[in-house]
N, C-alpha and C positions, 0 to 999 in steps of 0.2 A: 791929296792935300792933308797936312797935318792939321788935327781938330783941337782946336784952343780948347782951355777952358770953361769959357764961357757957352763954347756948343755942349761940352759934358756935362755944364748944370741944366740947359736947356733939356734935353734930352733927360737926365735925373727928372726933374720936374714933371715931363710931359709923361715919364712910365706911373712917378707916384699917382697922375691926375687919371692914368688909365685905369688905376687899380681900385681908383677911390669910386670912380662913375661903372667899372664894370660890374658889381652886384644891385648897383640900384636900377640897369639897362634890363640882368638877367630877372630880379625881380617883376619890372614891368610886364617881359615879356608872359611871367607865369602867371598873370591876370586870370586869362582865359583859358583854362587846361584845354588839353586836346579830349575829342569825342570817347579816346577811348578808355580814361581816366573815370569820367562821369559823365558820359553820353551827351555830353553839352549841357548836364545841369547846373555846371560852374565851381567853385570850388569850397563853398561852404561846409560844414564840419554833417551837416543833414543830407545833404548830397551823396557827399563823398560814404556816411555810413547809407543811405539807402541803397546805393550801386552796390557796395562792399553786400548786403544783404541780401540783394536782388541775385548778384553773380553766385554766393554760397548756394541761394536755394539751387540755381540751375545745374549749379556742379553735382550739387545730392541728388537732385532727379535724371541726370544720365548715368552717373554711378549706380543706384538703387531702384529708378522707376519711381514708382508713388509710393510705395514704403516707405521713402524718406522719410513722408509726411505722415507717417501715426505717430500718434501722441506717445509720449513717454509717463505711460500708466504704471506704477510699480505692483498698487493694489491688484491681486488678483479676483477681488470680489465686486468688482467694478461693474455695475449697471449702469449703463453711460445715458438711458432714459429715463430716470428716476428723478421724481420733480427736484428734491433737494438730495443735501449730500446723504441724510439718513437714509434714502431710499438708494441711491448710489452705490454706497457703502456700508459693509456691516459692520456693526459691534462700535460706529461710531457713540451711542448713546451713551455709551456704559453704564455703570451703575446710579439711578437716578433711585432716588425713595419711592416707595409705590403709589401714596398719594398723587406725586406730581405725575408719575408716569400715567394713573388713570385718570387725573384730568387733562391730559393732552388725549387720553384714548377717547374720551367720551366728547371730546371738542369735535373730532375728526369724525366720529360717527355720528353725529346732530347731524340733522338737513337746516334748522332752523339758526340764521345768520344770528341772531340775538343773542342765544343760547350759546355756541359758540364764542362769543363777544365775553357771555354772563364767565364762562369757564375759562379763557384764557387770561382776561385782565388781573385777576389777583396774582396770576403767575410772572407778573410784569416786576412784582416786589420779590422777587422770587433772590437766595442768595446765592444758591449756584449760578457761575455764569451759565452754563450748559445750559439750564432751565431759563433762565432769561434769556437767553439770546433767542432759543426757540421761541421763547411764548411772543419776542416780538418780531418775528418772521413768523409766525402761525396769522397774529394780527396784519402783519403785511400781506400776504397771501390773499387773507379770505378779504379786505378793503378791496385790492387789485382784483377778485374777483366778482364784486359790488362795483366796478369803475370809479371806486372811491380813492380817485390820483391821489392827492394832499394825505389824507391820514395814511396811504399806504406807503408812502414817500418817509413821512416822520416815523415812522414804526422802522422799515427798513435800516433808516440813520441810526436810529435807537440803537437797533442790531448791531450793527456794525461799531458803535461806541460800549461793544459790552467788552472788556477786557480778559485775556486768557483767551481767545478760542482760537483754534488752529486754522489757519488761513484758508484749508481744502472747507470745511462749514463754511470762511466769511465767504464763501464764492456766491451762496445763495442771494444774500442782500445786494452784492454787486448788481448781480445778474436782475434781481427786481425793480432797483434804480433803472437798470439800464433799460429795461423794459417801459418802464414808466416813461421815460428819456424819449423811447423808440416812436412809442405809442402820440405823444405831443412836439412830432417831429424837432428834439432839441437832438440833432443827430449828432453833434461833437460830444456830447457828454453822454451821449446812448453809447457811442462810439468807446470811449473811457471806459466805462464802469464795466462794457462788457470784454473786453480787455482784461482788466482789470479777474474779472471772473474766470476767467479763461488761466490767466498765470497763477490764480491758485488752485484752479482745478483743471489742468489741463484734459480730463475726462468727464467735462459738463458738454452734454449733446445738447443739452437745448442752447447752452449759451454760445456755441459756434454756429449754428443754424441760425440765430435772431441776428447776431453779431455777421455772418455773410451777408445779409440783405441788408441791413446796416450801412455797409461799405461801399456795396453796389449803389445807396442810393447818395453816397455822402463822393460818389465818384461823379455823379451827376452834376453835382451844385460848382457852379464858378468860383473861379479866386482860389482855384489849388495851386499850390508849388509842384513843380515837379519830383521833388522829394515823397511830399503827401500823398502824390497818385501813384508812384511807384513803391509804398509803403505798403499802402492799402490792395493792392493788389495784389502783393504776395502774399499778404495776412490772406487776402480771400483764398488763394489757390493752397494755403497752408492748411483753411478749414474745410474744402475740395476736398483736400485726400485725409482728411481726419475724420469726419462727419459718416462715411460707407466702414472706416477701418474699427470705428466704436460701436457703429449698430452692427457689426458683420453681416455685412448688406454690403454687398460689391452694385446691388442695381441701384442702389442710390447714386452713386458717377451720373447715372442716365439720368434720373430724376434732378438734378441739380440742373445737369449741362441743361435739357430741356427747360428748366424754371426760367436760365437766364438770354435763354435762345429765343430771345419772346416772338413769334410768329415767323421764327426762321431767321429772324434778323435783328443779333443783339444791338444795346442801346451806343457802344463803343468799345472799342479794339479789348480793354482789358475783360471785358466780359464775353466777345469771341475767344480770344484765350481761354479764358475759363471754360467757358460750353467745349469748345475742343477736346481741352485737356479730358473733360467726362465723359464725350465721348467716346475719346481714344481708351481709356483706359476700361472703360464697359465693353471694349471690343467693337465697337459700331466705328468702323476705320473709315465707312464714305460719309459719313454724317459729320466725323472730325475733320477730313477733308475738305470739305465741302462751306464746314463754318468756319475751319482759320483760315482758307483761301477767302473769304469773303469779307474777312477781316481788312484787307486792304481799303475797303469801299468805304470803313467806317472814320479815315482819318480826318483829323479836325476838331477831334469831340473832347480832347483829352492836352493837356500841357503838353507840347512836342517834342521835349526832348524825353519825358516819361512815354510819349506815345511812340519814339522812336525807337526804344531798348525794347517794350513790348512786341513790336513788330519784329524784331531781330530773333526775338524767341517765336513767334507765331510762325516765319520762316521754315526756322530747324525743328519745328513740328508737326510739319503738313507731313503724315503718312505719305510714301510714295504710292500711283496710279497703279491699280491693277497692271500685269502686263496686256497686251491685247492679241486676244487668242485665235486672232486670226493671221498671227504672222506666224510662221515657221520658229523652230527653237534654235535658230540663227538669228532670230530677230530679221530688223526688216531688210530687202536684199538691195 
């Protein structure tokens, strides 16, 4: 049958009407990304970079092991125990007047908190920054070691308002907020600052150790995103393999996995992860074993689609079972 015209506008019309509703059908459909885009955490821009982040570490830890994970120290004078960066680092001081430099020596050698107090504060008017900045981290310090929160808090702030200093020093005043933060359970802002301390000194030992148990406990509290728990977990397993690689202490792996392995049975999956990962890499292959298979028991405790991509890794890292040597080297018949 020949087709009039009127069938060929009909048909015009009905492709234009396909083509107008086809991207707004395709767009509905991309509401809900598939699992393997962002594990079911949906398609928010926090998501999408926590999976992008979560996948990079895993790709670097079967590439490299736990290597991946040391810090990117340039300094080779790095003592990764040393309370601040002066102790950290050499030749940070540099040239200070002798005056100043003996009254910070004779601060530090007082027992007596007063005296102390008497010898730093006129250093607070002080016009080097270098000199100010310490004299109000010297007064932070010794507050925080008085449990004196509040002035040890404003001295810190002080610090960190001194202009000029090189971000690896501002690590110190982060690190004592966040301590302070840690200590009066305000753990998002404990959370922050030691972060914070961390990005400027990627070779602060104390500040990845305060900042671990930090996370583990800010994994605990309800009302995470999935984003946030899958965040904060790699942060943890990132300061896992940073924490043995700074003290060069390979038996710290053991000391960690143990810390979080609380009585054999950590508090939820990302922290079997972790105890794993330490004890895998300390060499104790049954105790690895043993805590990510057991990891399964722990679900429930964590946002599910973060407790689900966890689990996917805790899988592909159960060491394989001894063989059993009581089969023949045919295996079994």
């Amino acid at each position: 049958m020949r087709s009039t015209g009127r069938d060929r506008r009909f048909y015009l019309l009905a492709a234009l009407l396909l083509a107008a509703l086809l991207p707004l059908a395709l767009r509905g459909l991309a509401v809900d990304p598939s699992p393997s885009e962002t594990g079911g955490m949906g398609d928010s821009s926090e998501a999408r970079a926590a999976v992008a982040a979560w996948e990079s570490l895993w790709s670097e830890l079967a590439e490299r092991g736990e290597s991946a994970l040391r810090p990117e120290t340039a300094d080779a004078s790095l003592r990764a125990a040393g309370d601040t960066a002066f102790m950290r680092y050499r030749n940070l001081w540099g040239q200070i007047e002798g005056d100043e430099r003996l009254a910070f020596q004779l601060a530090a050698l007082s027992g007596d908190p007063e005296r102390k107090l008497a010898r730093l504060r006129p250093l607070t008017e002080a016009g080097d920054p270098r000199v100010l900045f310490r004299a109000h981290l010297e007064l932070a310090r010794l507050h925080l070691r008085r449990r004196a929160f509040a002035p040890a808090r404003e001295a810190a702030r002080a610090a960190l308002a001194v202009p000029e200093i090189p971000e690896r020093i501002r690590s110190d005043a982060h690190f004592i907020l966040g301590y302070l933060a840690s200590e009066e359970a305000r753990l998002d802002q404990a959370e922050t600052a030691l972060t914070a301390a961390i990005v400027a000194d990627p070779g602060f030992w104390d500040a990845r150790q305060l900042r671990l148990a930090v996370l583990a406990r800010r994994l605990a509290q309800p009302g995470r995103s999935g984003a946030e728990c899958l965040d904060r977990t790699r942060r943890m397993i990132e300061d896992l393999g940073a924490l043995p690689a700074l003290a060069q202490d390979r038996t710290q792996f053991r000391d960690i996995a143990d810390r979080f392995a609380t009585q054999g049975a950590p508090a939820n999956a990302a922290l079997a992860l972790l105890s794993g990962l330490g004890y895998l890499w300390s060499g104790d292959l049954e105790r690895a074993r043993t805590t990510l298979t057991g990891a399964e028991t722990l679900q429930g405790r964590l946002p599910a689609a973060c407790e689900r991509l966890i689990l996917r890794q805790v899988a592909a890292w159960i060491p394989p079972a001894p063989a059993d040597r009581t089969q023949g080297a045919g295996g079994p018949e």
